[in-house]
ChimeraX commands (.cxc) that place a marker at each C-alpha (Angstrom):
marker #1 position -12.17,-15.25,18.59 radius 0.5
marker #1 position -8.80,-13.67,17.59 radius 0.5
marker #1 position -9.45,-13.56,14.38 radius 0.5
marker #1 position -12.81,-11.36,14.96 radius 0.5
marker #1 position -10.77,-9.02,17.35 radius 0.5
marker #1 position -8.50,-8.15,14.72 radius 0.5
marker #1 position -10.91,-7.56,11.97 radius 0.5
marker #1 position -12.56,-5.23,14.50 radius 0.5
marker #1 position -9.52,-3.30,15.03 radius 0.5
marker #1 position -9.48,-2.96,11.32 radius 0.5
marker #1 position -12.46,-2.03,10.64 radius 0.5
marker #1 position -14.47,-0.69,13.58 radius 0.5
marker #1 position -11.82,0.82,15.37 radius 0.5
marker #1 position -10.86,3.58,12.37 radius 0.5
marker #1 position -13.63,5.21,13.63 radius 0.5
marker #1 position -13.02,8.65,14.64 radius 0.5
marker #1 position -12.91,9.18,18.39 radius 0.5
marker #1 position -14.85,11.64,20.55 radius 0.5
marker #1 position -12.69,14.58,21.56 radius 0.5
marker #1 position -12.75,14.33,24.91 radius 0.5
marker #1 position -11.58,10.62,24.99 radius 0.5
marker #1 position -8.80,11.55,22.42 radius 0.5
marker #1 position -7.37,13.69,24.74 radius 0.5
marker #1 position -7.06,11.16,27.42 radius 0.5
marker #1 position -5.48,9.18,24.72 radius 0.5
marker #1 position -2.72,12.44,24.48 radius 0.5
marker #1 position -2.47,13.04,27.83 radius 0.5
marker #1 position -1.58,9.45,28.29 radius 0.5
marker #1 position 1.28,9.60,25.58 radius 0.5
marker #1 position 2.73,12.61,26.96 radius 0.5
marker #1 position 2.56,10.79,30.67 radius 0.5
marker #1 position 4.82,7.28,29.00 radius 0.5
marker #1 position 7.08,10.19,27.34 radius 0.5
marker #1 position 7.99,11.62,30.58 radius 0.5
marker #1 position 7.92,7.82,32.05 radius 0.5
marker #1 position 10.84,7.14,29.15 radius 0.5
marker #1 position 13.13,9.78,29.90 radius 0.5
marker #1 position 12.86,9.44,33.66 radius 0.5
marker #1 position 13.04,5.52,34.37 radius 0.5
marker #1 position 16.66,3.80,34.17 radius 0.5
marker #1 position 15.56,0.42,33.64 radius 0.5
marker #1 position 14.98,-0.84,30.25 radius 0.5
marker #1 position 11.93,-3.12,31.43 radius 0.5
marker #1 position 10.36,0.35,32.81 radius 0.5
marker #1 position 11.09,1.95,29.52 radius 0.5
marker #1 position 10.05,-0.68,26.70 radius 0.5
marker #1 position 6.87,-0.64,28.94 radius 0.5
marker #1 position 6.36,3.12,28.77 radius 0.5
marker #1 position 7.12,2.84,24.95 radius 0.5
marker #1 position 4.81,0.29,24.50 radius 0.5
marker #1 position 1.96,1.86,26.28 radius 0.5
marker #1 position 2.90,5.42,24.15 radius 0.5
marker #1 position 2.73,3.47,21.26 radius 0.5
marker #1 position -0.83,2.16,22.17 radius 0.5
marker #1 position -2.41,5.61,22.50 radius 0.5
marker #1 position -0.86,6.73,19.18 radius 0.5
marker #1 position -2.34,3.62,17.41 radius 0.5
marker #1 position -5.53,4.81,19.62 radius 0.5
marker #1 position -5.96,8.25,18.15 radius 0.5
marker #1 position -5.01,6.86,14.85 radius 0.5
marker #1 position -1.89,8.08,14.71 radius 0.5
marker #1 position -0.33,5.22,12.98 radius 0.5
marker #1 position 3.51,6.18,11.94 radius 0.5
marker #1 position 3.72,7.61,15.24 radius 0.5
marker #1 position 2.53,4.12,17.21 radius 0.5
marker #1 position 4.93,2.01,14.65 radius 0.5
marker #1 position 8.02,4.57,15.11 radius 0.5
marker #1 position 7.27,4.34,18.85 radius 0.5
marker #1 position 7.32,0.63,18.24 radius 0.5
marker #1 position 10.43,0.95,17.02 radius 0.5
marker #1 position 12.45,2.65,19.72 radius 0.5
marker #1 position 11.70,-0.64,21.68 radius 0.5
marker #1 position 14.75,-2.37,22.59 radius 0.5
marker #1 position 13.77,-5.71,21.40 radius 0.5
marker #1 position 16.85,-7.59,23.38 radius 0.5
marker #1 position 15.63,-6.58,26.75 radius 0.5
marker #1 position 12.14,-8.40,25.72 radius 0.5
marker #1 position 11.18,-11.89,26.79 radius 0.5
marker #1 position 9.74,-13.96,23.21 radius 0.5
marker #1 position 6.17,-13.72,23.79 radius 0.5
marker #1 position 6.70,-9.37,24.11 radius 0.5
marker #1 position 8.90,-9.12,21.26 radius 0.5
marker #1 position 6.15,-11.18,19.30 radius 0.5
marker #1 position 3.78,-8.71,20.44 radius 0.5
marker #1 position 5.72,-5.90,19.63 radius 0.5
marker #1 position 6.50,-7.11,15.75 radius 0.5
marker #1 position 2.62,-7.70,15.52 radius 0.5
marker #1 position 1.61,-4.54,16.69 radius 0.5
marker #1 position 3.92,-2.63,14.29 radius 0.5
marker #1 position 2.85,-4.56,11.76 radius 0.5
marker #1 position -0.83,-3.98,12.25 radius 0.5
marker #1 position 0.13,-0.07,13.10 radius 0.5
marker #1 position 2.24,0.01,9.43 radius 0.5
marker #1 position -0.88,-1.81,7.93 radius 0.5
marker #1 position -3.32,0.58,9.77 radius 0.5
marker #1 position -1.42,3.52,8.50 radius 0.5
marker #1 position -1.37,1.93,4.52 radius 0.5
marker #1 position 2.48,1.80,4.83 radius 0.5
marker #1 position 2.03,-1.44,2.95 radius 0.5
marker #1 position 5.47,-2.25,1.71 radius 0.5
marker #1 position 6.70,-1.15,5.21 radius 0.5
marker #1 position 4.09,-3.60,7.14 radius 0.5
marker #1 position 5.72,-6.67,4.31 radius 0.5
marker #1 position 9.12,-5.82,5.54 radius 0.5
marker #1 position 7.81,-6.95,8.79 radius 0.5
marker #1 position 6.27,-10.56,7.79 radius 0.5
marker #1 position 9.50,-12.68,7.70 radius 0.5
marker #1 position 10.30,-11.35,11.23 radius 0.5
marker #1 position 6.97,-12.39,12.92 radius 0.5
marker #1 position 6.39,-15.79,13.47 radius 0.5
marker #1 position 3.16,-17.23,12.09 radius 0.5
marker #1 position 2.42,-18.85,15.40 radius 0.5
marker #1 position -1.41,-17.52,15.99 radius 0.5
marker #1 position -4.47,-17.73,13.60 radius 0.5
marker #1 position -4.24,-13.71,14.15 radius 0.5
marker #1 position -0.88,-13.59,12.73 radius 0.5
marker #1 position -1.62,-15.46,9.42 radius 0.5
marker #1 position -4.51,-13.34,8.88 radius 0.5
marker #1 position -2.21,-10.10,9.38 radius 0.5
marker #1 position 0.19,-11.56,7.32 radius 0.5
marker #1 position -2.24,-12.80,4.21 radius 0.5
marker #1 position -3.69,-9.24,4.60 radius 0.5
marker #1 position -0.91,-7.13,4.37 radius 0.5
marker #1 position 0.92,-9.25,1.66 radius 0.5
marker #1 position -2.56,-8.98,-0.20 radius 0.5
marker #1 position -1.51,-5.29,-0.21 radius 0.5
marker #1 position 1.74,-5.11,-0.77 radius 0.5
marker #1 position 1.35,-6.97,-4.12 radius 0.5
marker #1 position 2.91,-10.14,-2.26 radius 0.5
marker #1 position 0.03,-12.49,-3.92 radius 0.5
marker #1 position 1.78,-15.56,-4.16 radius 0.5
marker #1 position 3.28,-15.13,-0.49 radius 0.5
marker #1 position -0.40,-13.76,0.58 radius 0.5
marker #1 position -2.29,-17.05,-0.63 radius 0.5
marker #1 position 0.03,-19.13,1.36 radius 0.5
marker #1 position -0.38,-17.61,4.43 radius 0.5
marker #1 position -4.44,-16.95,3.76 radius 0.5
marker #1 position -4.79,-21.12,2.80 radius 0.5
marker #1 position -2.87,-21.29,6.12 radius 0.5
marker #1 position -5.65,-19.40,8.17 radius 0.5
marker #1 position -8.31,-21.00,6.40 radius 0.5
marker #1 position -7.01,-24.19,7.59 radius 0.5
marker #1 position -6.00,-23.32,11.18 radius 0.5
marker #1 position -8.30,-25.63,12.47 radius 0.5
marker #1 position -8.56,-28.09,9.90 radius 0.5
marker #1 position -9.80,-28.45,6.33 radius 0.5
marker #1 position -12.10,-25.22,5.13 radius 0.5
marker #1 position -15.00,-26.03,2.97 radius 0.5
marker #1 position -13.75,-21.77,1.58 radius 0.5
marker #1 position -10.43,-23.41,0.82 radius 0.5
marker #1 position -11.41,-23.89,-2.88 radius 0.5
marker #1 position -13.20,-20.45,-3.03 radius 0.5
marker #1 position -9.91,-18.99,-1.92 radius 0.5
marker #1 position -7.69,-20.47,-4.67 radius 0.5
marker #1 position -10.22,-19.67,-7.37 radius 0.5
marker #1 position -9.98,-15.78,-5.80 radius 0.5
marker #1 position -5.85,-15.69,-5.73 radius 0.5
marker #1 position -6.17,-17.34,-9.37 radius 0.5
marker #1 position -7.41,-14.05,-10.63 radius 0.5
marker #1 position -5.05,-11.97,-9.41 radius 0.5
marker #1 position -4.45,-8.58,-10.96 radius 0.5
marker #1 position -1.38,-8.82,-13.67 radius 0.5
marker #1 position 1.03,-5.76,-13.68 radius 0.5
marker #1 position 1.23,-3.25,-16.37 radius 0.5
marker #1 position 4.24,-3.15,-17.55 radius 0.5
marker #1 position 6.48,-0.11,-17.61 radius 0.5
marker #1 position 9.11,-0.85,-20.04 radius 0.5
marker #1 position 6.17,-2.12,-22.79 radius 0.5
marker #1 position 4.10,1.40,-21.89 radius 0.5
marker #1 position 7.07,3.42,-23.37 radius 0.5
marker #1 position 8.04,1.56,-25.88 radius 0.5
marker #1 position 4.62,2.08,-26.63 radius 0.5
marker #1 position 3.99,5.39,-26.59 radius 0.5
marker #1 position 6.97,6.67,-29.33 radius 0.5
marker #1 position 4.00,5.27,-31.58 radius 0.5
marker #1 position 0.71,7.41,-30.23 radius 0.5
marker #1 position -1.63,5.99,-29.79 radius 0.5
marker #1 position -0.45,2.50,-29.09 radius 0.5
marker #1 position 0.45,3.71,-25.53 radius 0.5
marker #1 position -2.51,5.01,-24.59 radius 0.5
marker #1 position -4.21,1.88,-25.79 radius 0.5
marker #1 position -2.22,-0.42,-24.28 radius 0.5
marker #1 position -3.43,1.64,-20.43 radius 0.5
marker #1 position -6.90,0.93,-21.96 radius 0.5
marker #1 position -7.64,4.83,-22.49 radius 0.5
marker #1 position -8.25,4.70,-26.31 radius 0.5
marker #1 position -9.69,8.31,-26.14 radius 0.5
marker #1 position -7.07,9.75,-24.64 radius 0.5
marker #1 position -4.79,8.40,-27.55 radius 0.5
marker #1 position -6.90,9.22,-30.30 radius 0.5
marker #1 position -6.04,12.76,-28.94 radius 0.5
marker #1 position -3.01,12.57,-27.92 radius 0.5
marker #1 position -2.52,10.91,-31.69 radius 0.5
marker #1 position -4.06,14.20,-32.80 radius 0.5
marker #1 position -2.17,16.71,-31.14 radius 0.5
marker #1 position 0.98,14.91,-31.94 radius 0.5
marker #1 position -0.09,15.14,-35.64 radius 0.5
marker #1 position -0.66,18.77,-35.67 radius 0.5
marker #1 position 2.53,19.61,-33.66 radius 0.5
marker #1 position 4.16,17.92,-36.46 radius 0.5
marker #1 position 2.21,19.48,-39.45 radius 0.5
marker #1 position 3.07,22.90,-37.62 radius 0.5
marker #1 position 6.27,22.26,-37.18 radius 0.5
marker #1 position 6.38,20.84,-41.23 radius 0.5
marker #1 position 4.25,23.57,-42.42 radius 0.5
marker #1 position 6.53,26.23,-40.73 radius 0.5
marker #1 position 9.52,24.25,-42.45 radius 0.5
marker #1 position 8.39,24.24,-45.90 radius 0.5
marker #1 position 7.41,27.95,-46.40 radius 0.5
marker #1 position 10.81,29.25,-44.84 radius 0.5
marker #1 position 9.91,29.64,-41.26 radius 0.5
marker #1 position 12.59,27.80,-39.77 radius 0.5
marker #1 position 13.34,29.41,-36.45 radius 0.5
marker #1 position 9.28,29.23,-35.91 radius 0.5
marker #1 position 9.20,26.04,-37.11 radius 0.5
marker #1 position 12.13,24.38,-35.13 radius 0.5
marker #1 position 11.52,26.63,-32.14 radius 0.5
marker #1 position 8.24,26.50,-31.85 radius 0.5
marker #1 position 7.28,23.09,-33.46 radius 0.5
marker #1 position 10.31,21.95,-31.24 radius 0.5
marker #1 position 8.55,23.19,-28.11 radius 0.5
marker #1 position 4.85,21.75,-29.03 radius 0.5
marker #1 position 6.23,18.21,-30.10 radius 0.5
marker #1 position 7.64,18.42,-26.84 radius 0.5
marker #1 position 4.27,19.03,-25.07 radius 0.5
marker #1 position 2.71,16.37,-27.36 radius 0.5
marker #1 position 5.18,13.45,-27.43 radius 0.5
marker #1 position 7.01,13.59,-24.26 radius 0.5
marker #1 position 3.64,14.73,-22.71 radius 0.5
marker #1 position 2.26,11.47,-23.62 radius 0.5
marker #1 position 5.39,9.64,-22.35 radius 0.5
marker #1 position 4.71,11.03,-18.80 radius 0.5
marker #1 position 1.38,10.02,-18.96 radius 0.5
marker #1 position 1.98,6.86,-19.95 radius 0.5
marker #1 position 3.90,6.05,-17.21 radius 0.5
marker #1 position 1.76,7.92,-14.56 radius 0.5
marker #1 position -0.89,5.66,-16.02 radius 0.5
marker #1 position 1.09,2.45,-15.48 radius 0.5
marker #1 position 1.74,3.12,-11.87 radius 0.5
marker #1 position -1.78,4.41,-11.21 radius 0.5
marker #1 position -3.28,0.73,-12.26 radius 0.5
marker #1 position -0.55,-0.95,-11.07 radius 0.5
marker #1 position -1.70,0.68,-7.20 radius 0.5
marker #1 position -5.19,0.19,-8.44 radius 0.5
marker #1 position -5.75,-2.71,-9.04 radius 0.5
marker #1 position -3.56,-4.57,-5.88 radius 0.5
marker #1 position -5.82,-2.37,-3.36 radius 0.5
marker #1 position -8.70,-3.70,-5.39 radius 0.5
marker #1 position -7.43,-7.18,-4.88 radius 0.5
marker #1 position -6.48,-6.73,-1.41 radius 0.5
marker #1 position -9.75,-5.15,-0.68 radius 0.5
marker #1 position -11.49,-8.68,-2.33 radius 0.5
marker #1 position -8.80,-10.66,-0.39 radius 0.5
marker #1 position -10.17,-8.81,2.81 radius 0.5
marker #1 position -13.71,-9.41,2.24 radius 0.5
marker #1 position -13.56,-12.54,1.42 radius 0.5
marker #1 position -11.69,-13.58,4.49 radius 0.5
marker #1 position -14.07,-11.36,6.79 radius 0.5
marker #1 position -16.97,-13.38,5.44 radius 0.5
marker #1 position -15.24,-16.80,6.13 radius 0.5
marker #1 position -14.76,-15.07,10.29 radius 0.5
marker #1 position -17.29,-13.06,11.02 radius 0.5
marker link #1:1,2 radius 0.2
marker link #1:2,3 radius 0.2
marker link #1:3,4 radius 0.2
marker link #1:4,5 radius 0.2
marker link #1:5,6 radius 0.2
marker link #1:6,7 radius 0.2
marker link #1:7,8 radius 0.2
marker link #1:8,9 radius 0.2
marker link #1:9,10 radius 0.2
marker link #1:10,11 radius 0.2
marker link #1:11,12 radius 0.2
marker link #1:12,13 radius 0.2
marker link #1:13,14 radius 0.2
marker link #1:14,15 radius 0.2
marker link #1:15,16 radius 0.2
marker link #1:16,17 radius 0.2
marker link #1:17,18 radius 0.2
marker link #1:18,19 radius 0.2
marker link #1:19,20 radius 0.2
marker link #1:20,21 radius 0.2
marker link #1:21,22 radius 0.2
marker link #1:22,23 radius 0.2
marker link #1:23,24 radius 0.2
marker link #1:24,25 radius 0.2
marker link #1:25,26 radius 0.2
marker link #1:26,27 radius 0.2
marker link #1:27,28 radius 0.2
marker link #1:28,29 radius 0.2
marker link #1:29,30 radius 0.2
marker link #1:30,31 radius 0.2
marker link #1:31,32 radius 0.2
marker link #1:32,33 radius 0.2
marker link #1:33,34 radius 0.2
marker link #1:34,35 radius 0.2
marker link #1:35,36 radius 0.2
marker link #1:36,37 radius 0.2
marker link #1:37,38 radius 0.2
marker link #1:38,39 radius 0.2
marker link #1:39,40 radius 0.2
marker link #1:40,41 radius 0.2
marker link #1:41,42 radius 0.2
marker link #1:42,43 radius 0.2
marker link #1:43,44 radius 0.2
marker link #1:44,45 radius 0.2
marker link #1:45,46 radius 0.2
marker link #1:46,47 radius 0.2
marker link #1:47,48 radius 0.2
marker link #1:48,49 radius 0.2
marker link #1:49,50 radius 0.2
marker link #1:50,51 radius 0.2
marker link #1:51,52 radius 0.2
marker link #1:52,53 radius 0.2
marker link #1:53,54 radius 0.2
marker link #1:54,55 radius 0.2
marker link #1:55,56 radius 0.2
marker link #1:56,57 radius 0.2
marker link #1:57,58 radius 0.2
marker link #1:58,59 radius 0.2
marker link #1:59,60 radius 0.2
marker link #1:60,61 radius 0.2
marker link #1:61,62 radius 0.2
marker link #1:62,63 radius 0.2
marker link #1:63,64 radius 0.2
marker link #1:64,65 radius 0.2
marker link #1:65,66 radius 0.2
marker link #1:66,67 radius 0.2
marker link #1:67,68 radius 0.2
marker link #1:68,69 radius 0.2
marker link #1:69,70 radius 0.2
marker link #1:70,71 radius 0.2
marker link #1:71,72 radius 0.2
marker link #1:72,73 radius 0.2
marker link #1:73,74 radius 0.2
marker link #1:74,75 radius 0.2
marker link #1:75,76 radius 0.2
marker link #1:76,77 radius 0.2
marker link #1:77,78 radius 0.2
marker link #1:78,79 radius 0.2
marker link #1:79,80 radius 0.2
marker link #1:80,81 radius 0.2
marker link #1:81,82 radius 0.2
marker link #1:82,83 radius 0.2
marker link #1:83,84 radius 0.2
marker link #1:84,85 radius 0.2
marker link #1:85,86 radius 0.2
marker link #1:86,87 radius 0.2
marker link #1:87,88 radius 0.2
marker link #1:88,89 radius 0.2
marker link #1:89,90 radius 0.2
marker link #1:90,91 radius 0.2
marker link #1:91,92 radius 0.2
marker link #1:92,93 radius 0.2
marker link #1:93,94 radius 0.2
marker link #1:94,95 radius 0.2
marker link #1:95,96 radius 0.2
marker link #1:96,97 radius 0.2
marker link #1:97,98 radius 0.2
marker link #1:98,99 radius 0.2
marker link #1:99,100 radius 0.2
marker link #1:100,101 radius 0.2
marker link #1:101,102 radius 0.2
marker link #1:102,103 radius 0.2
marker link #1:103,104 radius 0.2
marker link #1:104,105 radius 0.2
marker link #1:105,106 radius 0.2
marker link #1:106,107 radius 0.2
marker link #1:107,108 radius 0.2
marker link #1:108,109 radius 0.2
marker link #1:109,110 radius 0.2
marker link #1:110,111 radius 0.2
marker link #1:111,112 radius 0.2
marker link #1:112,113 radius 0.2
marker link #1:113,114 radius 0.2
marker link #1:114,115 radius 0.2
marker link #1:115,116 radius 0.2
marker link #1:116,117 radius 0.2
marker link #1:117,118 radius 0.2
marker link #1:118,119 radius 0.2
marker link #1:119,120 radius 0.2
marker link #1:120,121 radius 0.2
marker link #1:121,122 radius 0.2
marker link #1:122,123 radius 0.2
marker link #1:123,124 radius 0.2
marker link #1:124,125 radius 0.2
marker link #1:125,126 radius 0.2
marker link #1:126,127 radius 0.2
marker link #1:127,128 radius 0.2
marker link #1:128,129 radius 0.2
marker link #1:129,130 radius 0.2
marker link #1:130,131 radius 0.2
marker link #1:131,132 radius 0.2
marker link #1:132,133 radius 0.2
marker link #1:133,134 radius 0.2
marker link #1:134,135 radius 0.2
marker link #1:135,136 radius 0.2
marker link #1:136,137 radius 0.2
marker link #1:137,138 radius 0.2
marker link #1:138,139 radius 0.2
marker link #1:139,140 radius 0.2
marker link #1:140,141 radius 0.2
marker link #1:141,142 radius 0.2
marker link #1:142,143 radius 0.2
marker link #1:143,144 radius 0.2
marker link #1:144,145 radius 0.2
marker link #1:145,146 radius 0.2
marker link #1:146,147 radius 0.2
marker link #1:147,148 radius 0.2
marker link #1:148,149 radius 0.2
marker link #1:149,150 radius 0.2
marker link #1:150,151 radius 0.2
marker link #1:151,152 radius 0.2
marker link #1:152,153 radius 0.2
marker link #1:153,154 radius 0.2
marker link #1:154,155 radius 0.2
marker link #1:155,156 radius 0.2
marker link #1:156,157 radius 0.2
marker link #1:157,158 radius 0.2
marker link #1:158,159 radius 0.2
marker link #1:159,160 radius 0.2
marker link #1:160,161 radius 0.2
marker link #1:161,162 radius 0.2
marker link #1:162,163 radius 0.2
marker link #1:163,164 radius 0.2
marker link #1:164,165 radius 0.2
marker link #1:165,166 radius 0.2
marker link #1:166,167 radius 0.2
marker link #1:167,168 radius 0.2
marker link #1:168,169 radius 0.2
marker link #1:169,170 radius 0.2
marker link #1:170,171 radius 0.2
marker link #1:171,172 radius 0.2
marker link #1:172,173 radius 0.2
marker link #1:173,174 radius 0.2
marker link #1:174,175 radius 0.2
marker link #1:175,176 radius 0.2
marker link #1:176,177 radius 0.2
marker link #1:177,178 radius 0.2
marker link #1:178,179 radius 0.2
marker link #1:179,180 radius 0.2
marker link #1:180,181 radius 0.2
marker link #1:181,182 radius 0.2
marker link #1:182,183 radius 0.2
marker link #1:183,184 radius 0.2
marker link #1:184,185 radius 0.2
marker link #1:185,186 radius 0.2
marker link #1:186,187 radius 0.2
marker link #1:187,188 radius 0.2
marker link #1:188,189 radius 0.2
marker link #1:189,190 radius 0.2
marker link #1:190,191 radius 0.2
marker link #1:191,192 radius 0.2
marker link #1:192,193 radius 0.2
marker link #1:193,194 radius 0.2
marker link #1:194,195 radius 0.2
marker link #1:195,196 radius 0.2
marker link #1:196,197 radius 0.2
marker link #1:197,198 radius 0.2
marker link #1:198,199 radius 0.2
marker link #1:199,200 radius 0.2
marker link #1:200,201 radius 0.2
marker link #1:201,202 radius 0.2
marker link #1:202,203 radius 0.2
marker link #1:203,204 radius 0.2
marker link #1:204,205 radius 0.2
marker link #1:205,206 radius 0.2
marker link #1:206,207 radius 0.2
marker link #1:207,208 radius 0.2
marker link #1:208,209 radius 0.2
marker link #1:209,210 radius 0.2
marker link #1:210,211 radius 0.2
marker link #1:211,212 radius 0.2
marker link #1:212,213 radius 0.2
marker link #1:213,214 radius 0.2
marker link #1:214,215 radius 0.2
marker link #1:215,216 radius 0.2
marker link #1:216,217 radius 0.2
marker link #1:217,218 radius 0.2
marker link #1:218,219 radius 0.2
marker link #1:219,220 radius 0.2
marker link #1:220,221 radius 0.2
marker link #1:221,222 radius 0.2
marker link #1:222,223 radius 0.2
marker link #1:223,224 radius 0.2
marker link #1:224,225 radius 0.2
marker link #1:225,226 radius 0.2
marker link #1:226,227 radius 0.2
marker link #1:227,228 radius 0.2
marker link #1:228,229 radius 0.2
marker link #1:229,230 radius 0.2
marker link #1:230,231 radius 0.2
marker link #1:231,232 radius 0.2
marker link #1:232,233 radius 0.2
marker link #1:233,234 radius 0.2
marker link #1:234,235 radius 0.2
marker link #1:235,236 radius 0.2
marker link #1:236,237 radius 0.2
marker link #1:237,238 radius 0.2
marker link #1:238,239 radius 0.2
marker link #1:239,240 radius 0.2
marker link #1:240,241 radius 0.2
marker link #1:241,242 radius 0.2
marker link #1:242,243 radius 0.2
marker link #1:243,244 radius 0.2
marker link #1:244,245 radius 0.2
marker link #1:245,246 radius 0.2
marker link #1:246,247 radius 0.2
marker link #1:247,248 radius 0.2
marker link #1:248,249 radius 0.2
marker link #1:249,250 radius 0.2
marker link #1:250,251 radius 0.2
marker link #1:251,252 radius 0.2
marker link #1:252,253 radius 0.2
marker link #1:253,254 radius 0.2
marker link #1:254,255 radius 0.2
marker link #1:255,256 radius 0.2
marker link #1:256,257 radius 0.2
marker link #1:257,258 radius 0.2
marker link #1:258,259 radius 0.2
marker link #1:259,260 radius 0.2
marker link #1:260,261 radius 0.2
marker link #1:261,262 radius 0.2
view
């Protein structure tokens, strides 16, 4: 089936190749390079770029198959090729975890093959697309009529990660440790909290008993380590779950799917 053929060429195919065969694989490239700049005829050249593009996406080269993939001039294909080339680069930006890239690709490919939808669920499962991704996922499920997983696959999209939300982390975080809290690392703002407090006292302390170049300067300089410290982590925090937790979900949304195929 299609459907196993791709999951194979996600998963088995990562594999690392033997050395000997990679080189082949090189040696091939090189040979459709040369094949590019010396044919006229843009049938002879899509082909050579096509085949280049295959040995890149071979020896795992990924943004070198999908940039090969681009050079194709898609006017000079018949329907059925330029199908086949949007596919491929989307399965070589998908490959390569260029998921936003591989997204940009969806509304260009027509859904017309079980393999397609799958690509297409998969890669919008990625991207953060989950709305878009359960659409076209339903749509594979039901390729051949209704799935007995169809249920199982609503219930899944249903508990879809939420966001973090950027804005709300640093408004947040000008009150230590409600930041920290809110990226569910209460330890790390109880000490942020702390530091913050005795940057302050220092800085107070410094103040009171005449100090004030130490105590601006320096208290100036350690609030800044404290506070806007916690500001950048904050946000680092917020991005880091926000990645986190759609790979986690796209990695659920691929198992769930391989179970349902293979």
């Amino acid at each position: 089936m299609h459907s196993k053929r791709l999951f194979c060429t996600i998963f088995i195919s990562l594999c690392a190749l033997c050395s000997s065969r990679a080189q082949d694989w090189e040696g091939m490239a090189v040979s459709y390079e040369r094949a590019i700049w010396e044919d006229t005829s843009l049938e002879e050249v899509n082909s050579a770029l096509r085949g280049k593009a295959e040995c890149y996406k071979q020896l795992g080269r990924y943004a070198e198959a999908s940039a090969t993939l681009g050079r194709v001039r898609m006017f000079a294909l018949s329907p059925e090729e330029r199908q086949e080339v949007l596919y491929q680069q989307e399965l070589c930006y998908f490959l390569g975890g260029e998921f936003a890239q591989a997204s940009t690709c969806v509304d260009d490919l027509e859904p017309s093959s079980r393999d397609i939808l799958l690509l297409h669920a998969l890669v919008l499962a990625y991207a953060g697309k989950f709305d878009e991704s359960e659409i076209y996922a339903a749509r594979f499920l039901s390729w051949d009529g209704e799935s007995p997983h169809l249920q199982a696959l609503l219930d899944l999209y249903a508990g879809h990660p939420a966001p973090r939300d950027a804005v709300t982390a640093m408004v947040l975080s000008f009150m230590p440790p409600a930041g920290h809290i809110y990226n569910g690392r209460p330890g790390e703002g109880l000490l942020s909290a702390g530091l913050n407090a005795a940057a302050f006292a220092f800085t107070l302390a410094n103040l009171l008993t005449g100090y004030w170049v130490t105590g601006i300067v320096g208290g100036g300089i350690a609030l800044n380590y404290t506070f806007m410290g916690g500001q950048e982590r904050n946000a680092a925090l917020v991005e880091a779950y926000n990645n986190d937790a759609v790979l986690e979900f796209g990695d659920r949304v691929r198992a769930f799917l391989a179970q349902t195929v293979l």
